[in-house]
C-alpha positions in Angstrom: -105.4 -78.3 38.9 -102.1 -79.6 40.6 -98.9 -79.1 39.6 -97.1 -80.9 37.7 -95.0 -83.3 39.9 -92.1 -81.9 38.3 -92.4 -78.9 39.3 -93.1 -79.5 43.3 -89.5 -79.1 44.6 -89.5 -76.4 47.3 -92.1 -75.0 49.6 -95.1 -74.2 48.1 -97.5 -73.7 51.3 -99.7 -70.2 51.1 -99.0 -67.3 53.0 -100.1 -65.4 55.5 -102.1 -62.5 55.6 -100.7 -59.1 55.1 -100.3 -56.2 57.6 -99.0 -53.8 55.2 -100.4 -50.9 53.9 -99.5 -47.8 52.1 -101.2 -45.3 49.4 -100.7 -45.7 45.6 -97.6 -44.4 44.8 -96.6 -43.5 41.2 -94.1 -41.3 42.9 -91.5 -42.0 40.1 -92.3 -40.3 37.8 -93.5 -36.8 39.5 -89.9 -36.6 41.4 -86.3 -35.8 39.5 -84.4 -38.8 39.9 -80.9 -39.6 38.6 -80.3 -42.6 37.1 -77.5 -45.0 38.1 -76.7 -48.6 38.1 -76.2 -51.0 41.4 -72.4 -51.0 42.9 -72.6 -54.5 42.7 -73.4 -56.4 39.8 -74.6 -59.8 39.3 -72.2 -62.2 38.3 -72.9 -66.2 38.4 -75.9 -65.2 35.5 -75.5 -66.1 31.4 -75.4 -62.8 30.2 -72.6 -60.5 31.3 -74.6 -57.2 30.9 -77.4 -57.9 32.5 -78.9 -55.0 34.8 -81.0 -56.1 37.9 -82.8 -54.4 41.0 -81.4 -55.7 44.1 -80.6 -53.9 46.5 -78.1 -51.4 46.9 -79.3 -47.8 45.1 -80.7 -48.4 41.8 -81.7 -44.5 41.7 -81.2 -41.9 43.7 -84.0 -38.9 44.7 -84.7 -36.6 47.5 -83.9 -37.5 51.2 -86.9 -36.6 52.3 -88.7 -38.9 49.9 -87.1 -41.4 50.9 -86.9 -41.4 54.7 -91.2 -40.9 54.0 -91.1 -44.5 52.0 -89.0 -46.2 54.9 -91.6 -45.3 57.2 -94.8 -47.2 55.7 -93.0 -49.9 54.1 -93.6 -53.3 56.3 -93.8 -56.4 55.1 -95.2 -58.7 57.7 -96.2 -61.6 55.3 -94.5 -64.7 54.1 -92.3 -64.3 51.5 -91.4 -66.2 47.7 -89.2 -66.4 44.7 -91.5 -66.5 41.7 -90.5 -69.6 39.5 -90.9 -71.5 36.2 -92.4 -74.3 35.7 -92.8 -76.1 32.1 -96.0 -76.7 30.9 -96.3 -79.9 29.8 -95.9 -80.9 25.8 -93.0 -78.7 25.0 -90.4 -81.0 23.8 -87.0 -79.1 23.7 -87.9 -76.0 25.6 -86.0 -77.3 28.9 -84.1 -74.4 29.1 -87.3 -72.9 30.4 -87.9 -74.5 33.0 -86.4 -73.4 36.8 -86.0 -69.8 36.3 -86.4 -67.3 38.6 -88.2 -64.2 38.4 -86.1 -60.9 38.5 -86.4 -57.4 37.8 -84.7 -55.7 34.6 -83.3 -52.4 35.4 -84.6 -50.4 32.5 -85.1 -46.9 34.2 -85.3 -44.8 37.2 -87.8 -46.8 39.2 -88.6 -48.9 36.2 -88.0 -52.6 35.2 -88.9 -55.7 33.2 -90.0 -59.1 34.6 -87.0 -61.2 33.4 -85.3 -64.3 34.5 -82.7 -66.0 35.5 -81.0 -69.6 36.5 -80.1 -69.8 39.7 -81.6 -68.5 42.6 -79.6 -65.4 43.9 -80.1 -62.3 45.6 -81.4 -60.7 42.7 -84.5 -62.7 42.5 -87.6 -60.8 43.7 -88.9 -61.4 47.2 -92.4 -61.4 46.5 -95.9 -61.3 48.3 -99.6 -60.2 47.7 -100.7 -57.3 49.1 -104.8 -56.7 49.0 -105.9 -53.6 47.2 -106.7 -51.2 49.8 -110.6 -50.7 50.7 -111.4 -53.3 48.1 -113.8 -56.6 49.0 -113.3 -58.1 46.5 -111.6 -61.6 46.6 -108.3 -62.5 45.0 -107.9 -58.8 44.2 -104.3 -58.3 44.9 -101.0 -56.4 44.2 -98.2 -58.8 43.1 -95.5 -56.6 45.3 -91.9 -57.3 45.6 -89.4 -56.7 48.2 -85.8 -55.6 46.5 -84.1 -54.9 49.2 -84.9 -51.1 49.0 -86.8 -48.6 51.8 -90.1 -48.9 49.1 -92.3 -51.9 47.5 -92.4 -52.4 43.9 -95.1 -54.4 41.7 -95.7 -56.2 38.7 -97.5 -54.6 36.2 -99.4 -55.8 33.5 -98.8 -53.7 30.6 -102.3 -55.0 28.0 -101.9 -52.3 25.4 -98.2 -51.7 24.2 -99.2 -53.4 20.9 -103.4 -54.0 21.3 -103.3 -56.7 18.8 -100.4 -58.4 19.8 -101.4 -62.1 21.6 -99.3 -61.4 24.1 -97.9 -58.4 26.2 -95.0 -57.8 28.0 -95.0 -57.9 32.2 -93.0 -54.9 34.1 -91.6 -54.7 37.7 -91.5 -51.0 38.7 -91.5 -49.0 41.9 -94.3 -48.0 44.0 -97.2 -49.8 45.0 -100.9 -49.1 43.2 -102.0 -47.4 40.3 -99.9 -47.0 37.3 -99.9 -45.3 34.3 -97.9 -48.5 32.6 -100.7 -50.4 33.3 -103.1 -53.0 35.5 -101.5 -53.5 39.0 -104.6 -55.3 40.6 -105.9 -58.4 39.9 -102.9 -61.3 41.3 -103.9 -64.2 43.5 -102.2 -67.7 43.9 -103.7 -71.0 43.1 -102.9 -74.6 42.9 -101.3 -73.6 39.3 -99.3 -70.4 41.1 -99.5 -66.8 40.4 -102.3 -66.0 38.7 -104.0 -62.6 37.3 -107.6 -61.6 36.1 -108.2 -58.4 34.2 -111.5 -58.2 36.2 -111.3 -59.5 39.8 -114.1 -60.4 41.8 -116.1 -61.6 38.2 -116.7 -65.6 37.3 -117.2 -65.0 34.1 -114.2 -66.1 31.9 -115.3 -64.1 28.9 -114.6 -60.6 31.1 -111.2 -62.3 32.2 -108.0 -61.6 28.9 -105.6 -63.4 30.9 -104.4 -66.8 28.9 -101.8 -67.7 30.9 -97.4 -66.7 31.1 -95.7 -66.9 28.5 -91.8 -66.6 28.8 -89.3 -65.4 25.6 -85.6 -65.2 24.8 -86.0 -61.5 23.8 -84.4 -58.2 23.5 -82.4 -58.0 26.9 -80.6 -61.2 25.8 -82.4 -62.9 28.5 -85.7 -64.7 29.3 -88.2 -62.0 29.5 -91.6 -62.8 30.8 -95.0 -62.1 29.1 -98.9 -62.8 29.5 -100.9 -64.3 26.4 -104.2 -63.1 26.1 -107.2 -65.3 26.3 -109.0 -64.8 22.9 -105.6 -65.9 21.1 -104.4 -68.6 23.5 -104.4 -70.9 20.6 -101.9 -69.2 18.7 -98.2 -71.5 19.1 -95.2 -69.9 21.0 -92.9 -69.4 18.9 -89.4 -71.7 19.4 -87.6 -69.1 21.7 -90.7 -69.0 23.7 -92.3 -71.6 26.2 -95.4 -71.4 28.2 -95.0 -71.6 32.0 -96.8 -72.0 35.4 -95.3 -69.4 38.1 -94.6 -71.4 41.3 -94.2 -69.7 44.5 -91.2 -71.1 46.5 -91.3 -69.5 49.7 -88.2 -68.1 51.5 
């Protein structure tokens, strides 16, 4: 399915292959790190205190560590800013539409997918990167380039409530495995980025993913989520809107 025309601004074209590859890292969280905050915050966004990964030292850990990261982290693919796009019959949810994707700084190598209006340097620079040794098509990382000597990647987290009807999406450090959640699974179609909980099967009733859903939650700004499939009926709620995420590439 196309997108809708309103949402066709921009380069949408599909990138190239990638060249990069590294182990799984959950590095993270086996290291001491010290948290601290960028040296330069973000200032033409809504909310004042908002606390986003671009750039500059979000954290701080062992020389060593990170001279070893600079090393195997080479992004020879196409990049994109991740963007909304309003699903169609959602009468008064405008203020959803346009955003772009950025990471919420929520911890040392940690972050939430959130967004915000206008299309800075804090956005994400994203791009797939397959899942080493697999064959398995459309079986991807959803990595992002922030500016730092290391990748990071979206993460589906499916079981921070398991009956919820839809889950919350994070952006943290490293590239593979995760004890957050389900890193694999990203490819881009017609409608954008897309995710199955079990790549490489047609069978929809193995797939949870309903779609992105996108909230005005507790970081005072919109936070982005996934609905699951078996409760993809259920209405978003009126400070949340159901979106398409539209590659725009740099």
């Amino acid at each position: 399915m196309d997108l809708p025309s309103i949402c066709n601004g921009g380069s949408t074209s599909p990138p190239f292959f990638l060249q990069y590859k590294t182990s799984p890292l959950d590095l993270f969280h086996t290291v001491n790190t010290t948290h601290s905050t960028p040296a330069q915050p973000i200032t033409n966004v809504t909310t004042a205190t908002m606390k986003f990964q671009a750039g500059g030292t979000v954290f701080a850990f062992s020389t060593m560590i990170v001279a070893s990261l600079a090393q195997v982290f080479t992004n020879h693919s196409q990049e994109y800013n991740l963007q909304t796009c309003l699903k169609p019959g959602q009468a008064g949810k405008e203020r959803f539409e346009g955003l772009w994707l950025v990471s919420y700084h929520t911890g040392a190598g940690l972050g939430d997918a959130t967004f915000i209006e206008e299309r800075t340097a804090a956005a994400g620079k994203g791009f797939l990167e397959q899942v080493n040794g697999t064959t398995i098509e459309n079986n991807n990382y959803q990595a992002f380039n922030l500016g730092n000597a290391f990748p990071w990647q979206m993460i589906v987290a499916q079981n921070v409530n398991f009956y919820a009807d839809w889950q919350p999406v994070r952006i943290n450090a490293g590239l593979g495995t995760s004890s957050f959640g389900t890193t694999n699974g990203f490819f881009i179609n017609d409608t954008g980025l897309q995710w199955s909980s079990s790549p490489g099967t047609n069978l929809d009733s193995l797939n949870s993913f309903g779609g992105w859903l996108v909230c005005e939650w507790w970081h005072g700004v919109p936070q982005l989520f996934f609905r699951k499939i078996y409760d993809i009926d259920t209405p978003a709620p009126c400070s949340c809107a159901d979106v398409y995420l539209k590659p725009v590439y740099i």
